[in-house]
PANU-671375 format. One line per 4 residues: for each residue x, y, z of C-alpha. Coordinates in Angstrom, 2 decimals, always signed. Layout:
# residues N
X Y Z | ...
# end
This chain:
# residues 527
-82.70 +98.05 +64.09 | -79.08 +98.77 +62.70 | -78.80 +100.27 +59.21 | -76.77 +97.83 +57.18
-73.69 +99.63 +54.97 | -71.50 +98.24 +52.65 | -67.73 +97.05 +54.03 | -69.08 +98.21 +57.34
-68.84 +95.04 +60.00 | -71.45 +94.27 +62.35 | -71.29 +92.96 +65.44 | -74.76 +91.38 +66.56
-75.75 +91.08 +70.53 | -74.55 +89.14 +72.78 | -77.98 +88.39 +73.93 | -80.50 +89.42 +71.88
-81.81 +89.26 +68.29 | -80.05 +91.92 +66.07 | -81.84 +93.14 +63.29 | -80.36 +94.66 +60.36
-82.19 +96.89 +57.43 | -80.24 +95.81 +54.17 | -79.73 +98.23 +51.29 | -81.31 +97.27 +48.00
-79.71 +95.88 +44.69 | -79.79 +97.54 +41.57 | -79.05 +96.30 +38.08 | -76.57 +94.48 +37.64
-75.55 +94.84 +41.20 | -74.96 +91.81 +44.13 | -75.00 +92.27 +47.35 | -74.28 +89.34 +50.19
-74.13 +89.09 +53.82 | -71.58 +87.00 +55.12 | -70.63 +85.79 +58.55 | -67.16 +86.63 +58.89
-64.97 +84.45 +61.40 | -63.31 +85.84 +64.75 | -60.34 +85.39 +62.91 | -61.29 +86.98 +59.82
-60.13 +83.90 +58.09 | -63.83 +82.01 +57.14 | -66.63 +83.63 +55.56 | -70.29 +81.84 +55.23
-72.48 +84.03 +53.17 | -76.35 +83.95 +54.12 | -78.22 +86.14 +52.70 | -77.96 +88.15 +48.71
-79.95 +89.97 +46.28 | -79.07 +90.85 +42.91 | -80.58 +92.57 +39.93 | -82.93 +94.58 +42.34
-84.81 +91.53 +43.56 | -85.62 +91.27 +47.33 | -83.28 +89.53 +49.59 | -82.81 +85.39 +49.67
-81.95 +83.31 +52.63 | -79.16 +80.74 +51.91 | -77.80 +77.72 +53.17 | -76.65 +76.88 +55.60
-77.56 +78.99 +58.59 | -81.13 +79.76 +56.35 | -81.20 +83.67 +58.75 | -84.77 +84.69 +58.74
-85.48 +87.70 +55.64 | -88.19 +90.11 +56.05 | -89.31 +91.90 +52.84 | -91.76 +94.52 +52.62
-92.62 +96.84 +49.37 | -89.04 +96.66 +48.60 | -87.58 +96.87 +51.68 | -85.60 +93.82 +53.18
-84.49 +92.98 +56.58 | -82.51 +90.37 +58.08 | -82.42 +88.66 +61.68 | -79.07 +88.24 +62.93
-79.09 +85.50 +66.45 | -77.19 +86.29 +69.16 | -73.39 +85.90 +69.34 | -73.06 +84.00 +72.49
-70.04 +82.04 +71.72 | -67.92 +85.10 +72.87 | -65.72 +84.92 +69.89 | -65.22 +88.51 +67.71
-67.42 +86.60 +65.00 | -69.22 +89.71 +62.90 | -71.14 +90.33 +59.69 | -69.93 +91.87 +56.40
-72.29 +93.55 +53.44 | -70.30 +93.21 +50.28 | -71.38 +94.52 +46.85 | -70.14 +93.07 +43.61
-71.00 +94.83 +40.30 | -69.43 +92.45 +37.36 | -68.37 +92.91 +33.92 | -71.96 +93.76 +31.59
-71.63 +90.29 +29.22 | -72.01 +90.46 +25.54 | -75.15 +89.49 +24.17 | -73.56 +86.42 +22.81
-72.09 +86.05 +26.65 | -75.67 +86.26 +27.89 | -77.34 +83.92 +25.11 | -74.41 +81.19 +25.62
-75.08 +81.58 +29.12 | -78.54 +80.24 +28.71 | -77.68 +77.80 +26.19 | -75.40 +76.13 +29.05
-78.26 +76.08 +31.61 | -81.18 +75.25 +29.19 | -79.46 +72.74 +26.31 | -76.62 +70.54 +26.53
-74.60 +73.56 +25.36 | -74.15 +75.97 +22.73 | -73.07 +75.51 +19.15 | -72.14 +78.11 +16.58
-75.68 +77.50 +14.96 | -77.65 +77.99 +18.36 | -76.10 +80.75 +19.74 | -76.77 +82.72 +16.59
-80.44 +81.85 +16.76 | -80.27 +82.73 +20.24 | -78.93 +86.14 +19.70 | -81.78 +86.55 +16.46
-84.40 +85.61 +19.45 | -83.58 +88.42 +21.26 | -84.65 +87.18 +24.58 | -84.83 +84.52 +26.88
-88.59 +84.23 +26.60 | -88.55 +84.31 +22.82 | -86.65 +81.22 +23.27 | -88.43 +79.12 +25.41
-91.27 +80.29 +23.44 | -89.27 +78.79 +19.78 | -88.93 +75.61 +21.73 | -91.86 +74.80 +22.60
-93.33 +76.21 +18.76 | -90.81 +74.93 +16.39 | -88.55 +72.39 +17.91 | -88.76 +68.54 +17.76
-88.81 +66.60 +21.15 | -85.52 +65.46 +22.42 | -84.95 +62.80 +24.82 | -82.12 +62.81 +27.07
-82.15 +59.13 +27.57 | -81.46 +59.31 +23.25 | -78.77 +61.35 +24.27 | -77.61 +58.91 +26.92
-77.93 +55.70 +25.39 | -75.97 +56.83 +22.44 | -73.03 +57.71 +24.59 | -73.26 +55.01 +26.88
-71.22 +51.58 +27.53 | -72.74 +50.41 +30.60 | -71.51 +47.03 +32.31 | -74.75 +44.81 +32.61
-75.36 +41.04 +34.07 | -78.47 +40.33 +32.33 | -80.40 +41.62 +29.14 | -83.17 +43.77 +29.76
-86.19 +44.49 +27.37 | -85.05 +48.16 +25.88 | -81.08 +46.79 +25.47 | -78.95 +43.50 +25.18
-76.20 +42.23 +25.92 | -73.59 +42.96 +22.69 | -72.70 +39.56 +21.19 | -69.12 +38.16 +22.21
-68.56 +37.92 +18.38 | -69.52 +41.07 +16.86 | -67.09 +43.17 +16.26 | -66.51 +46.14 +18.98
-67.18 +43.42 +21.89 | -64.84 +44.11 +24.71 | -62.55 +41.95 +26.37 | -60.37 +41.98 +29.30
-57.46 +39.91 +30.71 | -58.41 +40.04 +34.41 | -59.89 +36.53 +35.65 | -62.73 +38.01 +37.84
-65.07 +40.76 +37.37 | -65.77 +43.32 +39.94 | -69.19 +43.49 +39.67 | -70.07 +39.83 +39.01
-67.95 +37.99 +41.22 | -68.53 +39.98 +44.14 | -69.23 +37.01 +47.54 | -68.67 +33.94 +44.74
-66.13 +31.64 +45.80 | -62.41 +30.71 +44.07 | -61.81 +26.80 +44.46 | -58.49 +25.55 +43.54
-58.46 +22.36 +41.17 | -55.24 +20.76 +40.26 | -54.70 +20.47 +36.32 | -52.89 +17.08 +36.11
-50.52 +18.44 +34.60 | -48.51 +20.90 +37.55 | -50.83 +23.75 +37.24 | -54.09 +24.68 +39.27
-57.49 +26.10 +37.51 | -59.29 +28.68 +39.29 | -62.55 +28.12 +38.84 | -65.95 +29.69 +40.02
-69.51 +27.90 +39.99 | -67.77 +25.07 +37.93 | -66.34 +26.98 +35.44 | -62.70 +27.44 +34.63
-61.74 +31.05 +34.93 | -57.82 +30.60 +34.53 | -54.70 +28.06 +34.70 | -52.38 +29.29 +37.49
-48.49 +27.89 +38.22 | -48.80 +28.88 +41.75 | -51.79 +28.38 +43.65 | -52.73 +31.50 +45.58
-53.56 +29.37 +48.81 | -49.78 +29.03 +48.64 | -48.08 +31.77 +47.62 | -50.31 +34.38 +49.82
-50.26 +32.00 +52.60 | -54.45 +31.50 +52.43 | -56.10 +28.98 +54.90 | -57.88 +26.71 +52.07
-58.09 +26.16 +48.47 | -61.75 +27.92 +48.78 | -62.46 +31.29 +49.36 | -64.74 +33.88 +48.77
-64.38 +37.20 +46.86 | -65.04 +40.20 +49.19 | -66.21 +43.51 +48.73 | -63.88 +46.12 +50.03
-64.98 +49.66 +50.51 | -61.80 +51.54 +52.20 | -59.63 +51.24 +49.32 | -60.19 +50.78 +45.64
-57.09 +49.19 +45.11 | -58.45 +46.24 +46.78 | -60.81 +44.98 +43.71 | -58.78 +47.02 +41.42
-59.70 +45.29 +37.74 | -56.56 +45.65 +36.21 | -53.68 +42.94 +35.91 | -50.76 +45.20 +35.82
-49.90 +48.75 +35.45 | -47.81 +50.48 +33.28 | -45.62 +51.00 +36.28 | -46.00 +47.79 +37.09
-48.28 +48.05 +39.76 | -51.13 +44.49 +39.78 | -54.49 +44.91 +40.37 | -55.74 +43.54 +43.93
-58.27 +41.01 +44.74 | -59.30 +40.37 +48.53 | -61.00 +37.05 +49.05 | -61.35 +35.38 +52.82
-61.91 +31.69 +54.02 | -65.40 +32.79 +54.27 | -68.17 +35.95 +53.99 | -68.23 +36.35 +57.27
-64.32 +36.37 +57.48 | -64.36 +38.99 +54.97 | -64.74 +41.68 +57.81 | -62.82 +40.01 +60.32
-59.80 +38.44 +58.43 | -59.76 +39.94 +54.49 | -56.47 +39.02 +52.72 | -55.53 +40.29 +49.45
-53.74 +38.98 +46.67 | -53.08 +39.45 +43.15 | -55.34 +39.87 +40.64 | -54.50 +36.68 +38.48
-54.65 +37.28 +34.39 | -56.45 +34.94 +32.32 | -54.56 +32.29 +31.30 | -54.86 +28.56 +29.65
-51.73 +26.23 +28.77 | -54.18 +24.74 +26.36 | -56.24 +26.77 +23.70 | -57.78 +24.06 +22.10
-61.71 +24.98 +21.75 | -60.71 +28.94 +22.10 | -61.30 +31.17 +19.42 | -58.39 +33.16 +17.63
-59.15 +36.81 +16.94 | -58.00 +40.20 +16.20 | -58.07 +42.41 +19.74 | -57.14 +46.21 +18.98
-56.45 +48.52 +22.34 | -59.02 +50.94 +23.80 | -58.16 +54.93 +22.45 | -58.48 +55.11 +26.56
-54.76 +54.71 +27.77 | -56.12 +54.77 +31.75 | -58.20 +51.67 +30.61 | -56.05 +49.03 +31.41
-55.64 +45.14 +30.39 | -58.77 +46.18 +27.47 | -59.17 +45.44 +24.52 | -61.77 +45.77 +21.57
-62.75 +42.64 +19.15 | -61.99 +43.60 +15.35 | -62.96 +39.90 +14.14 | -62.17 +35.98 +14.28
-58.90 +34.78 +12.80 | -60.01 +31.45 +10.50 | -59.91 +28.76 +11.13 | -62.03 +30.04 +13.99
-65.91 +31.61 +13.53 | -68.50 +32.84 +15.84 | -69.47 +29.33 +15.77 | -66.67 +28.68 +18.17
-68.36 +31.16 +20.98 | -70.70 +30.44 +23.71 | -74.36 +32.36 +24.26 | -73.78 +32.18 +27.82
-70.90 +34.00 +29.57 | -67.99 +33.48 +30.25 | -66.51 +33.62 +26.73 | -62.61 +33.17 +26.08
-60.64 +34.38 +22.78 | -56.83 +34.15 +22.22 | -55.36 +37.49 +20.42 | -53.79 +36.78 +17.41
-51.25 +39.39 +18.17 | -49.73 +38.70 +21.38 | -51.01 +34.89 +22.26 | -52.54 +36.36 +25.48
-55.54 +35.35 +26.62 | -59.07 +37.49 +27.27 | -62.14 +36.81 +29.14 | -65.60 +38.40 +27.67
-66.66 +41.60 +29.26 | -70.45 +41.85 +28.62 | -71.36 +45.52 +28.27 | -75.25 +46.95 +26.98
-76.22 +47.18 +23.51 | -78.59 +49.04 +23.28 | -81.11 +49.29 +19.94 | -82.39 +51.92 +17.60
-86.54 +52.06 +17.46 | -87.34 +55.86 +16.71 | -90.85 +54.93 +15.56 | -91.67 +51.65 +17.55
-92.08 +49.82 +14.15 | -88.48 +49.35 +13.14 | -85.39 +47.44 +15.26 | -82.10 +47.22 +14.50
-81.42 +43.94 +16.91 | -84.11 +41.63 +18.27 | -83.14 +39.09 +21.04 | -84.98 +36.55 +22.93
-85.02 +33.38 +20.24 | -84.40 +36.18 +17.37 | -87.76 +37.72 +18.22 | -87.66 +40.18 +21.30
-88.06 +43.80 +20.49 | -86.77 +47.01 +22.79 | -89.28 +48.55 +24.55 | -89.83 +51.43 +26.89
-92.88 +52.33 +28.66 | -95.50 +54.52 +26.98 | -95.41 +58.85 +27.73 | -96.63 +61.61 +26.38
-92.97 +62.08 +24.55 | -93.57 +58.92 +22.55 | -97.27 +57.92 +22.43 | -97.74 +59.21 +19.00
-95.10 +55.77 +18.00 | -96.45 +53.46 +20.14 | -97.66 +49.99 +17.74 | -98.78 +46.58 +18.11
-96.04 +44.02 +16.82 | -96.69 +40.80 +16.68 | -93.36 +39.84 +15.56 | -91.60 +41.29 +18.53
-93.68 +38.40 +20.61 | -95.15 +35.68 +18.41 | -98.31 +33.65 +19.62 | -96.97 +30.45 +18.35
-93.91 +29.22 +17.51 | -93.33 +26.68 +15.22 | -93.26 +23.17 +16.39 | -94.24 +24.34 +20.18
-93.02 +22.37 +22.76 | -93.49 +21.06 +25.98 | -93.67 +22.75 +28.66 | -90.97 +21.29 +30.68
-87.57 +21.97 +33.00 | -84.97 +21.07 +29.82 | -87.23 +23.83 +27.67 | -87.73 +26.39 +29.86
-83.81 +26.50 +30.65 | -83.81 +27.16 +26.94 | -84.97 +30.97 +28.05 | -81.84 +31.07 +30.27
-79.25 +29.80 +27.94 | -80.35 +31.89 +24.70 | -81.51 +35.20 +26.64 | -80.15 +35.04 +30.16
-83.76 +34.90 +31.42 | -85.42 +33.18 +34.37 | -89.23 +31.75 +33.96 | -90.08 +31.83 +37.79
-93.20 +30.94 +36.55 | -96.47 +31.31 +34.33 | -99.51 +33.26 +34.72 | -102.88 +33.60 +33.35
-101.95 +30.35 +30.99 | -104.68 +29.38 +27.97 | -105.07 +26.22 +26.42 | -103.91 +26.49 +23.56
-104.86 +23.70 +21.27 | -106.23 +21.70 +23.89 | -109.81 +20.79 +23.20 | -113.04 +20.06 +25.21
-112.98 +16.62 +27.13 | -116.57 +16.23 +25.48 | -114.83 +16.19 +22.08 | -111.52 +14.52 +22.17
-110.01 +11.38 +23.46 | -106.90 +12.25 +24.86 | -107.27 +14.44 +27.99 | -105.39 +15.41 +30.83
-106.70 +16.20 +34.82 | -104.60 +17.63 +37.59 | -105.47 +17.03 +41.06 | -106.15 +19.79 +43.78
-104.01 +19.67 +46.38 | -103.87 +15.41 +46.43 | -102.47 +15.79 +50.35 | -105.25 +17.41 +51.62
-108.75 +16.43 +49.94 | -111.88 +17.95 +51.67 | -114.82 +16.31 +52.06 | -116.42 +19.35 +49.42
-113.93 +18.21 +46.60 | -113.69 +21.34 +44.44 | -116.58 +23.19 +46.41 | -118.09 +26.38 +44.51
-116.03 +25.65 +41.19 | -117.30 +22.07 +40.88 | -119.00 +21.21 +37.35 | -119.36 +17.61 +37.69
-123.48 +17.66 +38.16 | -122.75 +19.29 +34.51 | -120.59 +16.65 +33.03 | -120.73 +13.28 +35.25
-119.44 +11.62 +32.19 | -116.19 +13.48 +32.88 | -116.31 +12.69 +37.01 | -117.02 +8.94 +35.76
-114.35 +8.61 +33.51 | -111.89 +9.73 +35.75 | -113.15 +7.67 +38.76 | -113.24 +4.63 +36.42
-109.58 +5.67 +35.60 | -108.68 +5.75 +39.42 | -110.04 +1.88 +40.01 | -107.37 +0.26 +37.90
-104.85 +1.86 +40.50 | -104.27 +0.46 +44.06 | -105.41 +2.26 +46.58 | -102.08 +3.52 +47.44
-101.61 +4.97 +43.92 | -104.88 +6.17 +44.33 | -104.18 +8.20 +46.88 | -100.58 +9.50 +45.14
-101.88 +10.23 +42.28 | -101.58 +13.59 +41.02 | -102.16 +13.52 +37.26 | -104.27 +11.41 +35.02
-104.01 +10.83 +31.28 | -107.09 +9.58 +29.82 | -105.38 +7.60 +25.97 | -107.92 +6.28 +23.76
-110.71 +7.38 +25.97 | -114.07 +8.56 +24.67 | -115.89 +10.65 +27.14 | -119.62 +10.22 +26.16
-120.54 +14.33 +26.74 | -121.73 +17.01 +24.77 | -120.19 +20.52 +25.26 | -120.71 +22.76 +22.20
-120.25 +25.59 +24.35 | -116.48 +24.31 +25.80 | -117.86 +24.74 +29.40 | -115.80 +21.35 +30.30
-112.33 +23.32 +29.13 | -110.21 +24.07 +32.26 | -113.24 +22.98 +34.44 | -112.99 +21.47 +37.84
-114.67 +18.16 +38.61 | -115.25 +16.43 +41.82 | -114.41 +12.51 +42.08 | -114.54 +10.01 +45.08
-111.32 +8.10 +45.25 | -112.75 +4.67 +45.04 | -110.55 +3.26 +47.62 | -110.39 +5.65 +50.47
-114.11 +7.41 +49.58 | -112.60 +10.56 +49.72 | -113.96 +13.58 +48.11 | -111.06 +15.07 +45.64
-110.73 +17.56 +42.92 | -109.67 +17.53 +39.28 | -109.10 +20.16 +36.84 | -108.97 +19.54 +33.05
-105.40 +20.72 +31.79 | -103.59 +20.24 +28.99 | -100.94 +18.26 +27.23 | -98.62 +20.28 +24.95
-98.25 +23.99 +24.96 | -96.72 +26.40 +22.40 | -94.07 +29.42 +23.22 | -96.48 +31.91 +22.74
-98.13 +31.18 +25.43 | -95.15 +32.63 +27.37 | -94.95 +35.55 +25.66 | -97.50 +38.08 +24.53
-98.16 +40.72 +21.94 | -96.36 +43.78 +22.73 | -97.50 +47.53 +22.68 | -94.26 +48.86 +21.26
-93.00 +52.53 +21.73 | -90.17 +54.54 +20.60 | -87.04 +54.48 +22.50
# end
């Protein structure tokens, strides 16, 4: 065992394990071990105690530490490189800090910093513990994702259910002049479409980005008028978003014949600024810069110029606004919105149709604000609808939402078969009837009024229809039943076809449906 000493190198063993008693800390004292290079150049320090406390292992050569009562140890491995490598023991003793040092010290490690007002109430706490202790006593929670969301302008595609997406007309909307977005456009593909009139729109998934006097397939020597948009990771100059620099520098796009081509043969051209020889249909407005100079081509909405009003904008992106100013043109640059809901009872915005609260999920933080709202997610909405492909794209084109489909749906306002005479039955799987018809869930020894009606339905059809059919609307049709208990509702019934004698299934359904069926009360909490 070698007796470790300050500033004094050691040189471990060539072959075996070297093992090296290391001399204590004291208050306010630091002492590392460092590996010190054969050229005395590079040092890698890997082990240190301070403040009396026993020795710590550090990253990254993580050298075994023995401590016992006090005493510490450390295992040095074998040199066999044959270099001059060595260890030093270095002892560092700093400045004592002010108390207000010390207290600001922990402010920066515990808060989000100090202020005038904490550090003296710090300094009053005397201690470290005193303060957790206050914290936990006398202190309101604190959420850093408050903290966040009130400092944040995050890019988004798509509204979520705690933020939205900040309406292209309010004021503080952002806008750029750069035709494609880095984040959307990403492996979409640029077609060329001549104008009619000399110039060329670019345009992606149909719609128009911007009118171009040169077509890039031309003037960067491209092999189509189609090409994708490619990710490049090597240089960030490549999808840079802005049009031009203040040294007049342009932004790069790289695009390719095809995806695939993207790794293979990229070529880049110039990011092309929106543009539009026509601006009839575009609102005018007042754009004022960002305060960020390295921001470039940006620009913040301060309102619409009449004769044009928010009436003039689209729900769905891409939006397109002229500045008043300049005459340039800008192309909507969606970023989060995010809402206010400190108690889960009150919302500054709402979206989906006017009546979609923010929401997070329920913790311990924010239980005690957690409500029912009914208003955030109404059962019914008036008029209802039907339940459709043109109404469901409704979701899409107000609130950028998909339905990929419905679950766990009621039947709302649809009554008993036993008590109306307008009813509607789906068939089970019409391509493959068994010879069970709907097996375990059949109820037709229950209602063979139903199973009769259905089957009487069936022999106005030829056979062929018989065997398409899928659904059956029963107008004008009393079912001679009695159900007072609504067992027929959304019940399954089992019919032979009349011309093929096979066994099929039918399930009582439903006409009309409201929106509330889609949506759902919602257990609100605090954001």
């Amino acid at each position: 065992m070698v007796n470790g000493e300050v500033d004094v190198p050691i040189i471990p063993n060539e072959s075996d394990i070297t093992i090296v008693l290391l001399p204590p800390s004291t208050v306010n004292k630091l002492i590392t071990v460092s590996q010190v290079s054969d050229d005395n150049v590079d040092t890698v320090p890997v082990v240190r105690s301070y403040d009396g406390h026993d020795y710590d292992t550090l990253h990254p050569l993580l050298l075994s530490v023995d401590c016992v009562e006090g005493s510490c140890s450390v295992e040095l491995p074998p040199n066999t490189s044959g270099s001059v490598m060595h260890y030093i023991i270095k002892e560092l003793s700093p400045e004592v800090k002010t108390d207000k040092e010390d207290k600001a010290r922990l402010l920066l490690q515990a808060t989000y910093g100090p202020t005038e007002a904490s550090l003296a109430e710090a300094v009053a706490l005397v201690n470290p513990a005193n303060w957790v202790q206050d914290q936990i006593n006398n202190k309101p929670t604190t959420l850093l994702r408050s903290h966040y969301r009130q400092r944040t302008n995050g890019n988004i595609r798509t509204n979520l259910h705690h933020h939205g997406t900040k309406p292209a007309c309010e004021s503080g909307s952002r806008w750029v002049r750069y035709s494609f977005n880095r984040w959307k456009d990403i492996g979409k593909t640029i077609n060329e479409v001549a104008s009619g009139s000399g110039t060329w729109y670019l345009t992606v998934d149909g719609i128009v980005r911007t009118e171009v006097d040169t077509q890039p397939s031309v003037e960067f020597s491209l092999s189509g008028t189609s090409y994708v948009i490619c990710r490049v990771v090597t240089d960030h100059l490549q999808m840079s978003s802005f049009v031009s620099a203040p040294t007049g520098e342009k932004g790069k796009l790289t695009v390719a014949s095809s995806s695939s081509a993207c790794m293979s043969s990229p070529v880049v051209i110039d990011m092309p600024a929106v543009s539009f020889s026509n601006d009839e249909g575009i609102p005018v407005v007042n754009l004022q810069d960002l305060a960020d100079t390295n921001v470039l081509d940006t620009k913040i909405l301060q309102g619409v110029v009449s004769p044009s009003t928010c009436d003039d904008f689209k729900k769905t992106w891409p939006n397109f606004v002229k500045d008043a100013a300049t005459g340039l043109f800008y192309v909507e640059d969606r970023r989060a919105e995010f809402y206010e809901n400190t108690d889960g009872a009150t919302t500054e915005k709402k979206q989906m149709l006017s009546s979609r609260c923010p929401q997070v999920d329920k913790t311990f933080l924010n239980e005690d604000t957690c409500v029912v709202r009914t208003d955030c997610s109404p059962p019914v909405f008036d008029g209802g609808f039907e339940l459709n492909a043109q109404n469901l794209r409704k979701f899409y084109e107000l609130d950028e939402k998909y339905v990929y489909r419905v679950e766990n749906l009621p039947l709302i306002g649809t009554s008993t078969p036993c008590s109306t005479n307008s009813n509607r039955f789906v068939r089970k799987n019409a391509d493959g009837d068994t010879s069970n018809g709907c097996g375990g869930q059949d109820t037709s020894d229950i209602f063979p009024e139903v199973a009769t009606s259905i089957s009487t339905h069936l022999s106005s059809l030829s056979v062929s229809d018989q065997d398409k059919k899928r659904v059956i609307d029963l107008e004008d049709i009393d079912i001679p039943c009695t159900d007072s208990s609504d067992t027929a509702l959304g019940a399954s019934f089992t019919v032979t076809i009349p011309g093929s004698g096979a066994s099929s299934c039918w399930t009582h359904s439903y006409r009309k449906v409201r929106v509330g069926i889609l949506l759902s009360y919602e257990f609100v909490c605090s954001i």
